[in-house]
DSSP file (Angstrom, degrees, kcal/mol; ACC not computed):
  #  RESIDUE AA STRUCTURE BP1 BP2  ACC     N-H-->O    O-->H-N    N-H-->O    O-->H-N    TCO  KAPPA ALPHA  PHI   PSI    X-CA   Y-CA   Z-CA
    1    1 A X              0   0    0      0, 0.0     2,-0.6     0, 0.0     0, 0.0   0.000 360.0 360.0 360.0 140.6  -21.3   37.2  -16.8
    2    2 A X        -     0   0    0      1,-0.1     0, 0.0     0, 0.0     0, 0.0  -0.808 360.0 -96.0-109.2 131.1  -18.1   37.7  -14.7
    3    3 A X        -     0   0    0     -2,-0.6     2,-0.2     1,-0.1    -1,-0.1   0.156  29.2-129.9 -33.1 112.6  -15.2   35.5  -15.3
    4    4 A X        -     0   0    0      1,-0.1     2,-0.2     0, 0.0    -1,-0.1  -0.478  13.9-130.4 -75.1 154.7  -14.6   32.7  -13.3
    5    5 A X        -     0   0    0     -2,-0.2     2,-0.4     2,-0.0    -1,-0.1  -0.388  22.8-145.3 -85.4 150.6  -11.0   32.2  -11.7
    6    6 A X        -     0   0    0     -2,-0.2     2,-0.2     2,-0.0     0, 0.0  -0.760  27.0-179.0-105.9 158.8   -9.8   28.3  -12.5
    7    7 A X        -     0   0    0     -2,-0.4     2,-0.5     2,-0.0    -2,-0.0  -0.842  16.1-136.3-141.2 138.7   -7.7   26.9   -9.4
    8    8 A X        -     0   0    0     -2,-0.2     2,-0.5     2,-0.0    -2,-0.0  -0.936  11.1-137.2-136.4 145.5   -5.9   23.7   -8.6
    9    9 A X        -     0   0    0     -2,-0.5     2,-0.9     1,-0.0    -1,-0.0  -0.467  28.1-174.0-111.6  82.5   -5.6   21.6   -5.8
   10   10 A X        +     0   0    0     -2,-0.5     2,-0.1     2,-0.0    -2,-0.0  -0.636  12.2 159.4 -85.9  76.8   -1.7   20.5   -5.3
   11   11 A X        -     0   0    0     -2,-0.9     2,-0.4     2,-0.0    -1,-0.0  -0.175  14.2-170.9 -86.4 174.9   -0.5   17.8   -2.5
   12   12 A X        -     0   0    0     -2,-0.1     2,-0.1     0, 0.0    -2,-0.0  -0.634  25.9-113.3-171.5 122.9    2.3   15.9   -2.4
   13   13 A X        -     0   0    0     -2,-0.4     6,-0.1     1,-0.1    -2,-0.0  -0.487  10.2-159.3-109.4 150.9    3.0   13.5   -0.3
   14   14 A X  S    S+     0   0    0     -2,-0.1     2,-0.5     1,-0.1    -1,-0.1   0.510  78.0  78.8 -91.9 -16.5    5.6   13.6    2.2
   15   15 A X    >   -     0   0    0      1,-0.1     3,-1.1     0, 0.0     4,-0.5  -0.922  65.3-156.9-125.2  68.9    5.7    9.7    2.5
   16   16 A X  T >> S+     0   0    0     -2,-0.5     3,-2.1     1,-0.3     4,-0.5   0.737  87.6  54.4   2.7 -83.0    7.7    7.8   -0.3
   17   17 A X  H 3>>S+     0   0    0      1,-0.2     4,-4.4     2,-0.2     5,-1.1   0.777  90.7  73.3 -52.0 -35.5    6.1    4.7    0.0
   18   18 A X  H <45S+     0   0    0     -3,-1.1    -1,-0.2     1,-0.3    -2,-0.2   0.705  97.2  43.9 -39.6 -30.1    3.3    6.0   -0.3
   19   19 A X  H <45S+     0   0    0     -3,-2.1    30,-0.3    -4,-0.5    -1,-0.3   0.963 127.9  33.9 -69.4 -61.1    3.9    6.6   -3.9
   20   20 A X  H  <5S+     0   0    0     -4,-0.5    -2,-0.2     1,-0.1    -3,-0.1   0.758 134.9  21.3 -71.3 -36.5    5.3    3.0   -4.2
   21   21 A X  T  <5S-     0   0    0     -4,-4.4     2,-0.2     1,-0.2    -3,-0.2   0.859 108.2-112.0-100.3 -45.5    3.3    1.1   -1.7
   22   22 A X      < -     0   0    0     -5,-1.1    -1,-0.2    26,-0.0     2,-0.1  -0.687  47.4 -47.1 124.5-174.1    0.1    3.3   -1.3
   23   23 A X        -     0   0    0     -2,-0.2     2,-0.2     1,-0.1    23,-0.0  -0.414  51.5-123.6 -99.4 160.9   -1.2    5.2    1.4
   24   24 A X    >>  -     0   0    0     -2,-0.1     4,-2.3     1,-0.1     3,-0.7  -0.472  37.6-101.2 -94.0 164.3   -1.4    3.7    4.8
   25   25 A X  H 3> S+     0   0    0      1,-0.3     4,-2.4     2,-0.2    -1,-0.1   0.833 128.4  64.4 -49.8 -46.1   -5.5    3.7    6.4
   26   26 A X  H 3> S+     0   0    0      2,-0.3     4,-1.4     1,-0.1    -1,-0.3   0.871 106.2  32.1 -34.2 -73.5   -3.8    6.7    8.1
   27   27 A X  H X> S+     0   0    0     -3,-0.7     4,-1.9     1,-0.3     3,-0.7   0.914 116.5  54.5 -85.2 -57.4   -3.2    8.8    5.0
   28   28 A X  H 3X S+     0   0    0     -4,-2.3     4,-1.8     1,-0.2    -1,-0.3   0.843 108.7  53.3 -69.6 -19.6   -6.3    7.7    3.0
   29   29 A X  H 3X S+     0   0    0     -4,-2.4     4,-0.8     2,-0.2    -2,-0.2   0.826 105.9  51.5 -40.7 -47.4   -8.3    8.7    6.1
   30   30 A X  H X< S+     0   0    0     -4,-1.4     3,-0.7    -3,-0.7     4,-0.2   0.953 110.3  49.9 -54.0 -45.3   -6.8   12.4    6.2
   31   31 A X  H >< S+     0   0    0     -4,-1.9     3,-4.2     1,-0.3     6,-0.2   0.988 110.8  45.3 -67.5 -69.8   -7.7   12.7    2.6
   32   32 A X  H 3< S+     0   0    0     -4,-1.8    -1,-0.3     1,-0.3    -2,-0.2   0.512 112.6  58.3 -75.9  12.6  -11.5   11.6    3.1
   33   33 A X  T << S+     0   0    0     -4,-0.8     2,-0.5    -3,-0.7    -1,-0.3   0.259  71.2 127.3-100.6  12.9  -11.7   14.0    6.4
   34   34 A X  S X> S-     0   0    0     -3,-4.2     4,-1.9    -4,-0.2     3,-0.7  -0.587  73.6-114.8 -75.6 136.5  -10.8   16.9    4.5
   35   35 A X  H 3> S+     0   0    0     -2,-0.5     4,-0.7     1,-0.3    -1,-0.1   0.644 110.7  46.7 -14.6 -59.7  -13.6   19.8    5.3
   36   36 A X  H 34>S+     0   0    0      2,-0.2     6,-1.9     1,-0.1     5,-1.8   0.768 112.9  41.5 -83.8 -34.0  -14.8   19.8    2.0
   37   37 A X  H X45S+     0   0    0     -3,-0.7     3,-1.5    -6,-0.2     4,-0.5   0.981 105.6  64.1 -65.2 -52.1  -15.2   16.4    1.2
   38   38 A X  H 3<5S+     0   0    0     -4,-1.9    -2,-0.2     1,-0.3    -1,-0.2   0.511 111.0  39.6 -35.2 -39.7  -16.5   15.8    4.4
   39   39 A X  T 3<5S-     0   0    0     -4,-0.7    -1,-0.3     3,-0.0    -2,-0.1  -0.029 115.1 -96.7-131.0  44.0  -19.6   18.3    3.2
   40   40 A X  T < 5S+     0   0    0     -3,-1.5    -2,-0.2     1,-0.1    -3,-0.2   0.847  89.8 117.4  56.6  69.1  -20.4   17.5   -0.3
   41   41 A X  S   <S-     0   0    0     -5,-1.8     2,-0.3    -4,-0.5    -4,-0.1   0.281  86.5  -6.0-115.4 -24.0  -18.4   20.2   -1.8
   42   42 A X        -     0   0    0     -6,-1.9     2,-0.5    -5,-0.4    -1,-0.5  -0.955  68.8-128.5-148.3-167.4  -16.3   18.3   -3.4
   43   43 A X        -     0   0    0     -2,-0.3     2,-0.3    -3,-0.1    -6,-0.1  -0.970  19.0-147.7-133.3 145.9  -15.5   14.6   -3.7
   44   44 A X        +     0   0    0     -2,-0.5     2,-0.3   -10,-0.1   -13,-0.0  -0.813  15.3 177.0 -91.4 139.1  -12.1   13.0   -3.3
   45   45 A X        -     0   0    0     -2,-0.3     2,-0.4     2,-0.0    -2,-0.0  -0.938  21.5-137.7-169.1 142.2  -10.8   10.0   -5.0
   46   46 A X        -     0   0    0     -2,-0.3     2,-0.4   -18,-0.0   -18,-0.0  -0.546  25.2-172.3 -92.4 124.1   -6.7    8.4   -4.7
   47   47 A X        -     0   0    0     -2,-0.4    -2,-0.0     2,-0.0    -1,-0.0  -0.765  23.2-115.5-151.4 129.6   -5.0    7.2   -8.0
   48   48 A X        +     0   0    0     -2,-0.4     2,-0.5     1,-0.1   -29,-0.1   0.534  43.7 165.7  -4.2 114.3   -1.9    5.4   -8.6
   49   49 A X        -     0   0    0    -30,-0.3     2,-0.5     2,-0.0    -1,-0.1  -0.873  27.0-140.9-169.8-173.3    0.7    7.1  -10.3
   50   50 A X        -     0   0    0     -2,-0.5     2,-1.7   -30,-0.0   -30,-0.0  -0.937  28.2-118.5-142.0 150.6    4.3    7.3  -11.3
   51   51 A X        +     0   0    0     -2,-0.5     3,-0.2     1,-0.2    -2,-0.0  -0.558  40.5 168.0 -89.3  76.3    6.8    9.9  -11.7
   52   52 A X        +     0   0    0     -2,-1.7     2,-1.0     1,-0.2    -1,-0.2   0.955  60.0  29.9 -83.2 -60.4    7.6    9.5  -15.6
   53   53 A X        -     0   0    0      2,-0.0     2,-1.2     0, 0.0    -1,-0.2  -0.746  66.2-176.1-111.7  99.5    9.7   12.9  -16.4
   54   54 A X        -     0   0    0     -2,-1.0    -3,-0.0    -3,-0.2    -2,-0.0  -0.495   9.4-160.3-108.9 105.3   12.0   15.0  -14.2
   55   55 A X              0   0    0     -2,-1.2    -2,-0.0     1,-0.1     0, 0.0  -0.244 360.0 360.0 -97.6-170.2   14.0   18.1  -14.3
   56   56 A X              0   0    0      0, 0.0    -1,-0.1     0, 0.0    -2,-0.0   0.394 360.0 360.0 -97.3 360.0   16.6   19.2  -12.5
């Protein structure tokens, strides 16, 4: 069987608030028009979070 390659999927959003306020209709739209969700290849889904540990 030949080894699968692992990958992950890194965004970051350019938007502040977004972190603090949420995404605007705008931004969760982008996300659920991406190509792949778009055709069942993979599914998207937005969650809160917070920026707990930072280095320099």
């Amino acid at each position: 069987m030949p080894d699968l390659q692992e990958f992950i999927f890194v965004i970051r959003p350019t938007r502040v608030g977004m972190l603090t306020e949420g995404p605007t209709e705008r931004e969760a739209g982008i996300m659920l028009n991406d190509p792949a969700v778009r055709h069942g290849v993979m599914s998207a889904r937005l969650y809160p979070f917070k920026i707990v540990l930072r280095g320099t």
